[in-house]
N, C-alpha and C positions, 0 to 999 in steps of 0.2 A: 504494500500500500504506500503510497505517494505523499504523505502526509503534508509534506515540503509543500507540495502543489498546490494543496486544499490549505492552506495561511497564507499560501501568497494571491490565491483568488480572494480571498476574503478582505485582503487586506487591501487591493485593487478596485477591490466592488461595494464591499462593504461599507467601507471607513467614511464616515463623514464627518462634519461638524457639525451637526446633529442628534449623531448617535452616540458617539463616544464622547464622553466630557469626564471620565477618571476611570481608574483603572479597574475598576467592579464591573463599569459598562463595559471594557475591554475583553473581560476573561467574561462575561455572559455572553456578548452579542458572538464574541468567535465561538464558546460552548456551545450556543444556539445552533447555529451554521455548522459545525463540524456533526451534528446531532442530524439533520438533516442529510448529512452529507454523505456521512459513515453508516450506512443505513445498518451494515452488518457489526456495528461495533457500539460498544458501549462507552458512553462519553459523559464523562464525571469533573465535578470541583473540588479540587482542597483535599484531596486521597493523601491519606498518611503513608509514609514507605514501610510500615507497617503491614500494609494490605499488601503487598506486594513481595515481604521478605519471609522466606521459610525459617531464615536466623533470626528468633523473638529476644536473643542475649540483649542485655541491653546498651553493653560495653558498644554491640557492634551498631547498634540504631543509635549511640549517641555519636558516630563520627559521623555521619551526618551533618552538612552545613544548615539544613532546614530541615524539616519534618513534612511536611505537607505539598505538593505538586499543586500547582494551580488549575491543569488541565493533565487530562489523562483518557485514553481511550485504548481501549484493550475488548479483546473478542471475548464476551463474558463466561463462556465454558473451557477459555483456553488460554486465561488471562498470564499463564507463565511461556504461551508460544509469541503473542506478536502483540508489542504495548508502544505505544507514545507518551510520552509527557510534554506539554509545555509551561515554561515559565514567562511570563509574563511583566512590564514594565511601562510605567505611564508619569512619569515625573510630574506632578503639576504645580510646583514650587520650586526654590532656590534649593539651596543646601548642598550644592552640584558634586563635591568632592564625596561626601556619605553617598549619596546617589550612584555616581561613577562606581564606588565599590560597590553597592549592594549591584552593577550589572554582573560585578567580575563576580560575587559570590551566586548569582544565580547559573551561571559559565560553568563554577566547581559543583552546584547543586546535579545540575544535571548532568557533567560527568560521573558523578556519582552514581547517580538513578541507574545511568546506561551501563558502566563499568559494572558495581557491587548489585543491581538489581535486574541487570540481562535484559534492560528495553532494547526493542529494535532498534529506536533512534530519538534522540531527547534534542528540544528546539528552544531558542531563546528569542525572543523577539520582544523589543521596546521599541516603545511610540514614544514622539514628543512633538509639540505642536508649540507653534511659531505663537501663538496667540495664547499661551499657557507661559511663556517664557522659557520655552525649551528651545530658542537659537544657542544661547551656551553651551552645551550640548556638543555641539558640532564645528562652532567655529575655532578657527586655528588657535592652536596655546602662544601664548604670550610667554616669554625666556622666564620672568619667574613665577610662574604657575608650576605647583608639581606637576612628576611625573605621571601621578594616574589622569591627568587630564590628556597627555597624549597619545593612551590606547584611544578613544572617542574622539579625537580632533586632527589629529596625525599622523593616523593609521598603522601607527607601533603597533607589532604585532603583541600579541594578549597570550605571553606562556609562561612559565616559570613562576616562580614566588611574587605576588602582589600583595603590598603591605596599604593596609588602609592608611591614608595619611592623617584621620583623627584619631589614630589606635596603634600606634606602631607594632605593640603583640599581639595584631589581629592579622595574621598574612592567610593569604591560598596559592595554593601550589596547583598551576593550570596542568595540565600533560600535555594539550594538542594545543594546536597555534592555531591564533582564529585573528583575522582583522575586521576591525567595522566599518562598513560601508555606509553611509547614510543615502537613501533613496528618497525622494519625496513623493509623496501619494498626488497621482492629476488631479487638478480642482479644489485641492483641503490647502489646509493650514498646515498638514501632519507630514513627521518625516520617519521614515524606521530604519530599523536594521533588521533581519534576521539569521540565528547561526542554527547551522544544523551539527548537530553531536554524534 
């Protein structure tokens, strides 16, 4: 299944500035539409890795960066053969450096999922919109802006140890390289990326 295909229709067809105004509206209206979509699959919010892990240790569900997938769809008699997750991102305020890392920590959330819990393939996709103040976002860093602003603005590649810059003992350790691309959706205010894992 194509899942890639079925987020990026969605988010081509879908996405308005009408419909989406935070990011509840984000993870419904694509839950919506993937639910129609997936006709053979069952399509859920906020599933704990829990539901998903035959290891109930707790040592091993607390390395886990999150607990909870925002989206998920999995064939409901065969949920250990073909599953998706997506994570989700909708900034609709400042705070840009916390932001920036909670993208990286949904990057390690979902390696996780795919790595330790055997999804097919785990996606990450953030919105931001020009009329929310999410041009920040995207525009080029400035010399003394940290580093985490030039995975998002400068298309640094996104691997190895990222330390949050409010928390320096808060790091994740990426495995794959991923860059961000910012697209802009025709007709909206809104610009995404999406990664597939």
């Amino acid at each position: 299944m194509n899942i890639k295909k079925h987020i990026e229709m969605f988010v081509r067809t879908k996405i308005n500035n009408d419909n989406i105004y935070n990011e509840f509206s984000l993870q419904h209206e694509l839950g919506f539409y993937l639910r129609e979509e997936l006709k053979s699959f069952k399509v859920e919010f906020e599933r704990n890795v829990k539901f998903f892990s035959d290891n109930q240790d707790e040592n091993f569900l607390k390395k886990f960066v999150k607990k909870e997938m925002d989206i998920v769809a999995y064939k409901e008699n065969t949920k250990n053969l073909e599953k998706y997750a997506i994570e989700l991102k909708y900034p609709t305020n400042g705070a840009y450096p916390r932001r920036m890392f909670q993208f990286v920590e949904d990057i390690k959330f979902m390696e996780q999922v795919k790595d330790e819990l055997g999804f097919t393939k785990t996606y990450c996709l953030t919105l931001i919109s020009d009329s929310q103040k999410g041009i920040p976002f995207r525009y080029c860093s400035r010399k003394n802006e940290g580093e985490i602003y030039h995975y998002f603005r400068n298309n640094k590649e996104i691997h190895g140890k990222i330390t949050n810059p409010l928390n320096i003992s808060e790091v994740h350790d990426i495995k794959r390289k991923f860059s961000i691309e910012w697209q802009r959706i025709n007709h909206t205010n809104f610009w995404y990326y999406l990664l597939e894992i």
